[in-house]
N, C-alpha and C positions, 0 to 999 in steps of 0.2 A: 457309669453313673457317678464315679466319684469324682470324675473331672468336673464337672458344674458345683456342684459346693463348693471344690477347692477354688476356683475361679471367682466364686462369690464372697467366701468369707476370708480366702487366705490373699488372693491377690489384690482383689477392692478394699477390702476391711483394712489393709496392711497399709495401702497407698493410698488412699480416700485424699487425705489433705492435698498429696504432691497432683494428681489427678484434678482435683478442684483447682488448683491454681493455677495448672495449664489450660485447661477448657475456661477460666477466667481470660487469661493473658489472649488465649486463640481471638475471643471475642472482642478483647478490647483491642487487637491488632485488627481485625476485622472490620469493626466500627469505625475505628479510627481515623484508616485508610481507605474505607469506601468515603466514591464522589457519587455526589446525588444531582449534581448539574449536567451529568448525560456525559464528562469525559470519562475516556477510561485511566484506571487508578496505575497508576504505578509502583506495584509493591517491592517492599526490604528488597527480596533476594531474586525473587522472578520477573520483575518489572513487569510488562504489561502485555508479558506473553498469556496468562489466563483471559487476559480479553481478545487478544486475536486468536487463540484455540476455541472459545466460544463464538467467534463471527467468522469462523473459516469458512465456511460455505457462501458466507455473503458479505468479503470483506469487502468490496464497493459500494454497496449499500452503505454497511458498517461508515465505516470511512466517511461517507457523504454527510450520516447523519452526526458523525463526530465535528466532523466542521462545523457544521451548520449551529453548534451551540460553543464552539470555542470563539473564546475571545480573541478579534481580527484575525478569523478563520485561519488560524496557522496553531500546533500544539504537539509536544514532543513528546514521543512515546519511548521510553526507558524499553533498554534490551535485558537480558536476566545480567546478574552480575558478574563482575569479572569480562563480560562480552565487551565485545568494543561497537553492540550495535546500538545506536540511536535515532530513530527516525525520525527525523521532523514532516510533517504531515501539513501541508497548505494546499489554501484556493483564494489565495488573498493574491490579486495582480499585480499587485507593487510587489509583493516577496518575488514572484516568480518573475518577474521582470529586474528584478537586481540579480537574481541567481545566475539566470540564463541569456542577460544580455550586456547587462551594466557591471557588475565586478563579475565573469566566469573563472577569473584567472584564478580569485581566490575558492574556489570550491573543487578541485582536481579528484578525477574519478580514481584516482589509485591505481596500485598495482593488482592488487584482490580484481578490479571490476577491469583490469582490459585482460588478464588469464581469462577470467569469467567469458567474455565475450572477444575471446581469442579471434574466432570463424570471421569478424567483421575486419578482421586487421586495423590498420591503421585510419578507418576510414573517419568517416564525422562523428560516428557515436565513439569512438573510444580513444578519438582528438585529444588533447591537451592545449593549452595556452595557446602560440605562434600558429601551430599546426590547424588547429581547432578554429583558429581567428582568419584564415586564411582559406579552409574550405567552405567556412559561413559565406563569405564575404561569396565566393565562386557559386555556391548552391542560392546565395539569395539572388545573385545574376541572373543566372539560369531560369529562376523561378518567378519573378517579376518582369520577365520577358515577354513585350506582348502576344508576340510569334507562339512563344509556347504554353502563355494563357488561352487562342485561342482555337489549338490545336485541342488543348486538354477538352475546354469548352465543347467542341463541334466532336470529338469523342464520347463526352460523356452524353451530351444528346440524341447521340445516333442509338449508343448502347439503350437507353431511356426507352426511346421511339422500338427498338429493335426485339428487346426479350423481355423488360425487366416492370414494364407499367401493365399492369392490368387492360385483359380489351386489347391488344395489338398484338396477340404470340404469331408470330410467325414461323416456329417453328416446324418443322416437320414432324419432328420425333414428339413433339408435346398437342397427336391429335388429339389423344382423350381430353384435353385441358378446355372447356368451354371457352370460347375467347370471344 
């Protein structure tokens, strides 16, 4: 019973001022730094990990709706400090069309992201510059080929027609399925 008085009169009572100016200061960093235009805030020391810990369950959403009020849909989210992460965050077509087609040379995915994604080897995701300019050029071949548009084509129709549309199951195994 003696710990609650002492709590009240000896440690409140003692500290009241230092306490008042911190629960000030908390609120006036608080206010400060909160945005009220729908981005998320990037604070002092944790940058803008309090908002992606709060949309973790539905960071696509999140995300979509953060575009969708940032100016020329592109906005940079701060990593805590001292990190070296910064995300820049776009659905602006001109960004992603300078990034990934008109200068790629200047944005090189590092050493961090081809360890990261060791398993793919040297392949087009973890490409660099010459290497990266050279399987584009061979996978855009390949892929604007009409031969193998309409192979893709006459594939994905059969699939359509075969299991996948409502009303035509052919399958065996799927007799309980009304069809």
């Amino acid at each position: 019973m003696e710990v609650v008085p002492w709590c009240v009169r000896g440690f409140l009572g003692k500290y009241t001022g230092e306490i008042m100016v911190s629960l000030a200061c908390f609120l006036f960093i608080l206010l400060r730094f909160r945005r009220r235009d729908g981005l998320p805030t990037n604070w002092p020391l944790v940058g803008g990990l309090p908002a992606f810990s709060m949309n973790a369950g539905r960071v696509h959403e999140w995300l979509t709706e953060v575009l969708g009020v940032a100016p020329g849909m592109s906005h940079v989210i701060s990593g805590p400090y001292g990190s070296p992460v910064d995300i820049l965050v776009t659905a602006n077509p001109a960004d992603v069309a300078h990034v990934f087609t008109a200068n790629f040379g200047n944005y090189p995915k590092g050493e961090e992201f081809t360890a990261l994604f060791d398993v793919l080897c040297e392949g087009i995701f973890n490409a660099d510059g010459e290497s990266w300019a050279f399987q584009r050029r061979k996978a855009h071949a390949l892929l604007s080929a009409t031969g193998f548009r309409a192979v893709v084509a006459a594939r994905t129709a059969r699939k359509l027609e075969d299991g996948l549309v409502f009303g035509r199951c052919r399958c065996p195994l799927a007799s309980w399925w009304t069809c």
